[in-house]
C-alpha atoms as one frame of an Amber mdcrd trajectory, in Angstrom:
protein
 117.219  70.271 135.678 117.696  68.497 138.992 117.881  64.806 138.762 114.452
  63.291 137.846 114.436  59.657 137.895 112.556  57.208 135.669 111.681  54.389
 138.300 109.941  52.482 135.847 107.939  51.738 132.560 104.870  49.616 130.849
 102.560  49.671 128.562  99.432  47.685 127.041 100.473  45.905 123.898  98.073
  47.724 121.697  94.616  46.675 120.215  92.852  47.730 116.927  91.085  50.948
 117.137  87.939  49.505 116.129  84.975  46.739 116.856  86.312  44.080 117.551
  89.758  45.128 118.778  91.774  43.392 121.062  91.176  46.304 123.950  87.775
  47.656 122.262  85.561  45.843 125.167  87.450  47.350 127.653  86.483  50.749
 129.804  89.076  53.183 129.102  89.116  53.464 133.389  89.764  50.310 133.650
  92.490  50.382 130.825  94.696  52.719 132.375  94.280  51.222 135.435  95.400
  47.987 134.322  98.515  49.863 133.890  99.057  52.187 136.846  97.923  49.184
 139.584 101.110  46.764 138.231 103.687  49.774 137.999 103.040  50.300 141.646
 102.911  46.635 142.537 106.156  45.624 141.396 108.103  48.412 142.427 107.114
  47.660 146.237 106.183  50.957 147.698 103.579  52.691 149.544 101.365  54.092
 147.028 100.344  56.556 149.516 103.584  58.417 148.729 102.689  59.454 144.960
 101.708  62.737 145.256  99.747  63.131 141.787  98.894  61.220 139.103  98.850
  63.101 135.557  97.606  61.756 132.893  97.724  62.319 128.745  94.233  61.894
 126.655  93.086  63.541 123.947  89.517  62.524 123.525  87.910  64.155 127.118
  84.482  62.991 127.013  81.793  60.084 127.463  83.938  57.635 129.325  87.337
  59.406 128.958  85.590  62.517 130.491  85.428  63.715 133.987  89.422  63.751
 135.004  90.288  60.071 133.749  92.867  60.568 135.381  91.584  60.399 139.169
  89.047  58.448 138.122  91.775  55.106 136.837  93.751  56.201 140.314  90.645
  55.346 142.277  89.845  52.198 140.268  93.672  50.890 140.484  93.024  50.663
 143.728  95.530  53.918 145.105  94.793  55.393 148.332  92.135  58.242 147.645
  94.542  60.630 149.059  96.498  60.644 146.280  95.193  63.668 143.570  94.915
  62.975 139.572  94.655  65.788 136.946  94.412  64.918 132.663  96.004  67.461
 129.987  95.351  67.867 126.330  98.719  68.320 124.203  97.133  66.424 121.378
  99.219  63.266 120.447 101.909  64.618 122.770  99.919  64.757 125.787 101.411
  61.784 127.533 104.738  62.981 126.915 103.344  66.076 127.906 102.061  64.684
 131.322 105.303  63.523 131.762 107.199  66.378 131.131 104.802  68.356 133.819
 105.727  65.793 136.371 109.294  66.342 136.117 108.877  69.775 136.162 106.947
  69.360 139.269 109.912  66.955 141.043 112.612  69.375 139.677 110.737  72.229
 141.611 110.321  70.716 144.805 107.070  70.698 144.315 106.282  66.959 144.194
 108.708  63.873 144.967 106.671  60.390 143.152 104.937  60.903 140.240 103.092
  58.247 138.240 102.838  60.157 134.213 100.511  58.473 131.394  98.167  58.245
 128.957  95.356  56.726 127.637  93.168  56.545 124.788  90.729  54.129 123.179
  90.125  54.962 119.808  87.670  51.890 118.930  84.921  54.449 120.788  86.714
  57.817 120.455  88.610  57.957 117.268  89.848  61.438 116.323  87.076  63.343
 114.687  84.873  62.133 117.032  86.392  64.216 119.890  84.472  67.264 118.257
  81.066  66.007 118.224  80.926  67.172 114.626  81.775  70.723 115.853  83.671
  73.391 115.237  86.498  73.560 117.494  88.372  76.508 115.627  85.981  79.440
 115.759  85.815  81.833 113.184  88.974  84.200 113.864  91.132  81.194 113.208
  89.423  80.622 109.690  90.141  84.520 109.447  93.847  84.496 110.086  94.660
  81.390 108.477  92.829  81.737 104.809  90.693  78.307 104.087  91.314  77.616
 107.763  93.137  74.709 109.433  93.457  71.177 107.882  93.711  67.145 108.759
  96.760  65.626 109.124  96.446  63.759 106.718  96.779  66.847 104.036  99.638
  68.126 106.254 101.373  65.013 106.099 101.135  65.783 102.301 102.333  68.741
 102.624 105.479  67.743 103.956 105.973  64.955 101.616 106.253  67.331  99.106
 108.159  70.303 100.650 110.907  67.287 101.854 110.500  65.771  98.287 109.389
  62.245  99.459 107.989  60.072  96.867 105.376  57.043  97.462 108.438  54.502
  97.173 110.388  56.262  99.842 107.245  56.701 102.244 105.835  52.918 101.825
 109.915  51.882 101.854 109.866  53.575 105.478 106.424  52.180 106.634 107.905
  48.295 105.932 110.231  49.252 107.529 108.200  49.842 110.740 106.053  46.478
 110.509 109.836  44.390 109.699 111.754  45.813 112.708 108.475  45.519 115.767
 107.859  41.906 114.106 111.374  41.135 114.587 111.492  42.827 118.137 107.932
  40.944 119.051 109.580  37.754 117.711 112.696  38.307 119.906 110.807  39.228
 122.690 112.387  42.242 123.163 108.889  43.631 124.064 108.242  41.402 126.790
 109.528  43.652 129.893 107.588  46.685 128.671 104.552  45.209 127.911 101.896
  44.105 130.955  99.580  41.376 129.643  95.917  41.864 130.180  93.401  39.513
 129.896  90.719  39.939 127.104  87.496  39.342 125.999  86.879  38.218 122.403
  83.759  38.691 119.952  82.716  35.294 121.216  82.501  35.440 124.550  85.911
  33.538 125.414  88.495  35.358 126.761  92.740  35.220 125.810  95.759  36.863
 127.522  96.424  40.197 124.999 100.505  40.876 125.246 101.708  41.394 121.825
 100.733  44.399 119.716  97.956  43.799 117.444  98.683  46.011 115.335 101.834
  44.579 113.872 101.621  43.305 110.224 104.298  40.809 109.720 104.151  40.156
 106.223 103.630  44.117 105.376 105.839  44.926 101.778 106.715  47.318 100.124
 104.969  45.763  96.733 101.664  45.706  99.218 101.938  48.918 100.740 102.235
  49.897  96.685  99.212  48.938  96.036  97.056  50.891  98.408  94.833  53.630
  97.314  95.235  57.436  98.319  93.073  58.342 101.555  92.724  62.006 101.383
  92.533  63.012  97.927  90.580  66.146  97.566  89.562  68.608  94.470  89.531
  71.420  96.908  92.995  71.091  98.692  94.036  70.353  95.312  93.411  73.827
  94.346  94.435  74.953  97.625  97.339  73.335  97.775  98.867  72.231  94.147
 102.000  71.086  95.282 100.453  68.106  96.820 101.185  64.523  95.113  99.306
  62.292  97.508 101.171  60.108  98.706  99.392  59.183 102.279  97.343  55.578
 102.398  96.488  53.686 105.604  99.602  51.447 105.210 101.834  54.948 105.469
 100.391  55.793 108.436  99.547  55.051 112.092  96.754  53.104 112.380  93.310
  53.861 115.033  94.923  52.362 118.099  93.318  51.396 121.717  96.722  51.491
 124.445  97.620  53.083 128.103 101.076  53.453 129.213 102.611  55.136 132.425
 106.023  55.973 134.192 106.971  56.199 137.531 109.325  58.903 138.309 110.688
  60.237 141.408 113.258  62.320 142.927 116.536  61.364 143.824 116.069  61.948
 147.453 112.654  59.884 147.795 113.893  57.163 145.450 116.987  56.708 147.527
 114.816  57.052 150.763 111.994  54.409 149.342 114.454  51.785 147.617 113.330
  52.902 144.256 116.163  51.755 141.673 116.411  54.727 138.984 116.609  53.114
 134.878 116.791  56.686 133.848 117.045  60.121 134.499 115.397  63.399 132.678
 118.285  65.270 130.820 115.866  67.846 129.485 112.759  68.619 127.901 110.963
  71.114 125.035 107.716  71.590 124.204 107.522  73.937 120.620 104.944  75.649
 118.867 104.343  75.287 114.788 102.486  76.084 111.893  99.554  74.521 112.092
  99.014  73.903 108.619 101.946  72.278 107.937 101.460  70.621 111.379 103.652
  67.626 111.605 106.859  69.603 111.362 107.248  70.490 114.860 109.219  67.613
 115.815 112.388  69.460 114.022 112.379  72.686 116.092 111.776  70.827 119.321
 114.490  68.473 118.379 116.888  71.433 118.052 115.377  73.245 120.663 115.869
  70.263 123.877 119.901  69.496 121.939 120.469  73.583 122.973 119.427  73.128
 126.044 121.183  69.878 126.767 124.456  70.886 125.528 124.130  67.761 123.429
 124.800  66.976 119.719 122.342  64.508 117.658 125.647  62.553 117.716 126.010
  62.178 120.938 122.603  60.353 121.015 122.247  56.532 120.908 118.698  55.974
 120.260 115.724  58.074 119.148 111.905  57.544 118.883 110.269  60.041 116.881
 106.573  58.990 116.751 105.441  57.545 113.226 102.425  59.676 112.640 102.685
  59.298 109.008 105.906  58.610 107.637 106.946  61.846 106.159 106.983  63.173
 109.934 110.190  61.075 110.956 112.138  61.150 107.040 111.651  64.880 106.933
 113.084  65.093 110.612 116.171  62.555 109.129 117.281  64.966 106.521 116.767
  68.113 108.507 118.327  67.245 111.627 120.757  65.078 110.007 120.249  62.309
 112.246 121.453  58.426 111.886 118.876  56.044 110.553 119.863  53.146 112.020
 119.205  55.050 115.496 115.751  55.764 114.748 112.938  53.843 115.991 115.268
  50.985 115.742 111.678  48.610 116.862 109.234  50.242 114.670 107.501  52.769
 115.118 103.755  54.054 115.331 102.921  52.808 111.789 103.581  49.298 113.164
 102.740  49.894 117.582  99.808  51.860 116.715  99.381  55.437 117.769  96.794
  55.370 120.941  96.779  59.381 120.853  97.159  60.126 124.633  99.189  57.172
 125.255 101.875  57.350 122.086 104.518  60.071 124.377 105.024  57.115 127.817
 104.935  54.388 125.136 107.794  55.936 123.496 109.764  56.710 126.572 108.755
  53.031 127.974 110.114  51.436 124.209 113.045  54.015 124.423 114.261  52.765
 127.733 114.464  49.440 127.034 116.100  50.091 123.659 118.888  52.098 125.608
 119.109  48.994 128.196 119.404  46.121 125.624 121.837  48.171 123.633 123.789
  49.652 126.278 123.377  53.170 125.053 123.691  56.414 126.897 121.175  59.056
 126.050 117.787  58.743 124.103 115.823  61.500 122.513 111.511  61.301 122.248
 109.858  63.941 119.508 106.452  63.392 118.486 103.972  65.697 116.498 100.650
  67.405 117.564  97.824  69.274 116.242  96.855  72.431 115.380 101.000  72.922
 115.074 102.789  71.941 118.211 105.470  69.235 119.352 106.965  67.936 122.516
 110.390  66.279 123.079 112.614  64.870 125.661 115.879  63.582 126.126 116.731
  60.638 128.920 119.578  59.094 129.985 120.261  55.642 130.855 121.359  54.590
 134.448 123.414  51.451 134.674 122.641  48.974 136.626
């Protein structure tokens, strides 16, 4: 891949994905633009030079219909010249987004990019992108006997093919809450995050700029005492190696967040006075099966190493998005990977998990990980429906 630069990073510290949320009065427009307008503004360039804006969302209707993507270029104020075009990879589809943009600069084909995502799950959580439909059609219930499943009964599934028990899960989720409370606390958040002014259920407003769905006092004896969330008689026939494990405190909660990069080519950053953090080493975008679902993260892992000519060892820092919590301790023992590298500020479980947004939240978090620590390269997975997964590895520029 030629050299595709990550100008810069940010994010919305996240909000509840529910009434009452931190973001939940907000237009998801409006969101992402409160995103896009400051990553332009304090990198000091003509906007007019971006030559697309692509965003990630996986909920496409009502107010996240009709391109959000243009749409939040218009309202951050960016010349209307400049184009805007949203993809569906599921929870990926940021990272996604990003991964067509530096495609795109690698090609030729564009030279500044502004990649992101959005979702607000407080109006458009999950199920509610089908209207109550079907979305699978009938030959997919033919090939696949019993048809597809949640993801919450493939997370199960892969607890018990990776032989996770509930103390092992909830030990890992903890984990998440301790590590982004001790980040928050630090403020090791604070360059990543752009603070947005909010609107509570009173009427008064606050500035929103930590994530509000951190749970500082989470434990393990807590997370213990949670009930089961997707017990069923019939996947329990279906499926009797299931143990259920999954509650709400082992997995990513409903989550309202935007987050966007900036990327550009080497030429037009040099010619523009952009100052590169990063560069794209390579990316991999993998199919699965969708019934197990949440597994993908492993062969596009291995797949973006190959084509990298890296090792897992030679990796400083990885983010592999916290789904549920089997999805990142089944990719530890498969890949072999160090668990002190991994998600080293918490994870989804703890940031939230705003669909579209989760892949440029990760890279954003990832950057600054590699920049505070010094390291070299940094590897992004994350899991998608119906069977899919996208990954990336960056490298750090000095400074």
């Amino acid at each position: 891949m030629e050299n595709v630069f990550i100008i810069d990073a940010l994010r919305l510290a996240s909000g509840r994905g529910k009434a009452g949320g931190a973001l939940s009065s907000y237009h998801p427009v409006e969101l992402l633009a409160d995103v896009i307008r400051p990553l332009v503004a304090r990198n000091d360039f003509d906007p007019a030079a971006i030559d697309d804006v692509i965003i990630g969302c996986l909920a496409q209707l009502g107010e996240q219909g009709l391109n959000i993507a243009r749409n939040a270029a218009l309202a951050a104020g960016l010349p209307v010249t400049v184009p805007g075009t949203t993809v569906d990879r599921q929870c990926g589809s940021s990272l996604q987004a990003a991964s067509f943009a530096a495609a795109g600069i690698a090609a030729g084909i564009y030279d500044i990019v502004i990649a992101g995502g959005v979702e607000m799950m407080s109006k458009f959580p999950i199920n509610y992108a089908t209207l109550g439909q079907d979305p699978f059609g009938p030959s997919i219930r033919e090939r696949f006997e019993g048809g597809l499943v949640g993801q919450g009964i493939s997370a199960e599934l892969v607890a018990a093919r990776w032989g996770l028990d509930r103390a092992t899960i909830d030990a890992f989720a903890a984990r998440s809450h301790r590590l982004a409370a001790q980040a928050a606390d630090q403020g090791l958040f604070d360059r990543e995050i752009q603070p947005v002014i909010v609107t509570r259920a009173d009427g008064s407003t606050a500035v929103h700029n930590r994530d509000e769905t951190i749970r500082a006092t989470t434990t393990i004896e807590g997370l213990g005492g949670l009930k089961t969330a997707f017990d069923s008689e019939v996947y329990a026939r279906r499926f009797p190696e299931i143990d259920w494990q999954i509650t709400p405190g082992n997995a990513s909660p409903l989550t309202d967040g935007a987050s966007a990069v900036l990327l550009a080519s080497a030429a037009k950053a040099a010619e523009r006075g952009l100052r590169p953090r990063a560069r794209f080493v390579e990316v991999a975008v993998v199919g699965s099966d969708p019934i197990e679902m949440l597994t993908g993260v492993i062969p596009a892992t291995q797949r973006v190493l190959a084509r990298s000519g890296l090792s897992i060892d030679d990796i400083d820092a990885y983010e592999v998005n916290e789904a549920f919590a089997p999805v990142p301790l089944a990719w530890l023992q498969t890949i072999g990977a160090n668990p002190d590298k991994l998600n080293q500020r918490g994870g989804a479980i703890a940031l939230g998990h705003a669909l579209g947004s989760t892949g440029t939240r990760l890279i954003t978090t990832l950057l600054n990980v590699l920049e505070d620590t010094g390291g070299r390269y940094g590897l992004i997975a994350i899991c998608e429906g119906q069977g899919m997964a996208n990954a990336a590895i960056i490298e750090r520029i000095p400074s």
